[in-house]
C-alpha positions, 0 to 999 in steps of 0.5 A: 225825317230831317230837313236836309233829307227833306231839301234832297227831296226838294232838288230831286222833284225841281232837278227832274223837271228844270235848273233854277235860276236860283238856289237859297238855302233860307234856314233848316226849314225853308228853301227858295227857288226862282224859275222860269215862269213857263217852269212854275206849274209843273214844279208845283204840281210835282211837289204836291205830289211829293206831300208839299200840299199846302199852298201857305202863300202866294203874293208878290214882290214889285221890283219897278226899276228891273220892270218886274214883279216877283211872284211868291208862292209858299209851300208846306208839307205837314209830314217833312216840315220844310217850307218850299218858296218857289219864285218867279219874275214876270214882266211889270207891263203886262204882267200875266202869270197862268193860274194855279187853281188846277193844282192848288184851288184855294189859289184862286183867292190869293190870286184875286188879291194880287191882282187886286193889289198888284195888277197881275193877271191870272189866266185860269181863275174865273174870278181872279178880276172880281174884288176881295178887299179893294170894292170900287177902287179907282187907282193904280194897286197900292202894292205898286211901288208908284202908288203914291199914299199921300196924293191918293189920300189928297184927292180922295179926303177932305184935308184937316188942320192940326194944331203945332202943338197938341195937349191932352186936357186932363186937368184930374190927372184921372189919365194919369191915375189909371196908368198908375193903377194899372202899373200897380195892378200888372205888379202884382200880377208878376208876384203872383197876386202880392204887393213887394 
C-alpha cells in the first residue's frame, strides 16, 4: 500500500472522531496532527486499531511565551509505513494531560520522563512522579526553557579557573606522530590495503 492510501487512511480514523486543529503533511511517510486535548486518547486508540501499534515516541515541546507545552506522540504502523504524530498543547501552569498507559503501556515510561523534564502530570500512570533519569533533582525540569544552565551549574559546582591561553605540552611531538600514522593508516584503508 502506498503512503497516500496510508494518509487516507489516517484522515478516515481522525475525521470519524474530530476536526483538527491542524493538518501537515510532513513528507511521504510522516503526518502531523494537533487536536484537542480531550480528542487525544480516543484517536490514539483508533489508529492502534487501524495497525498504528507502535508508540515511537511521546515528548514535549515548551512554548513559554503561548503558556504552553506541545506534547508529541508518535506512531508507527509496520504494515503501512507511515509515521503518525499526534499533537496537543495543554496549559504550561498546570500542565495535566491524562495517561495513555490504557491504550499504549510502554507509555508509562516516556511519560515519566517528561514529567521528569517537563513537569507535565500524567493522571493515570502510577509511577509517572517516580524518578527515571533525574534521581534527587532539586529544580525546575531542565526541558523548561526558563532553566537556566549556567546558574544551576553555579550553585551546584564548585567554579574553576582557566588559564586565557591553554597549550597542550607534547614536546615529542608524539601527539602529532599518531595523528600521522593514523592518517596513513585510514589511506591505506581507502586503497584496499596499499600505500599510492
Amino acid at each position: 500500500m502506498s503512503s497516500i492510501n496510508n494518509l487516507s487512511v489516517v484522515d478516515q480514523v481522525i475525521l470519524s472522531l474530530t476536526k483538527p486543529l491542524l493538518k501537515d503533511v510532513i513528507d511521504d511517510f510522516q503526518v502531523a496532527y494537533e487536536l484537542k486535548q480531550t480528542d487525544v486518547l480516543n484517536v490514539l486508540s483508533a489508529l492502534k486499531l487501524k495497525g498504528w501499534k507502535q508508540l515511537s515516541y511521546l515528548s514535549a515541546v515548551d512554548w513559554p511565551d503561548e503558556e504552553k507545552f506541545e506534547v508529541v506522540y508518535i506512531l508507527m504502523n509496520w504494515d503501512q509505513p507511515l509515521y503518525v504524530q499526534i499533537r496537543t498543547k495543554i496549559d504550561r501552569n498546570h500542565p495535566i494531560m491524562p495517561s495513555v498507559i490504557s491504550v499504549f503501556p510502554g507509555a508509562k515510561y516516556y511519560e515519566r520522563e517528561a514529567h521528569e523534564f517537563f513537569g507535565i502530570h500524567f493522571p493515570g500512570n502510577p509511577t509517572y512522579e517516580k524518578p527515571l533519569i533525574l534521581e534527587r533533582w532539586d529544580d525546575i525540569p531542565p526541558l523548561r526553557k526558563d532553566f537556566d544552565p549556567s546558574a544551576y551549574s553555579a550553585k551546584k559546582f564548585p567554579s574553576r579557573a582557566y588559564p586565557e591561553k591553554f597549550a597542550v605540552k607534547d614536546e615529542d611531538n608524539k601527539i602529532l606522530e599518531k595523528k600521522a600514522d593514523k592518517r596513513k593508516r585510514a589511506e591505506t584503508l581507502r586503497t584496499g590495503g596499499t600505500s599510492k
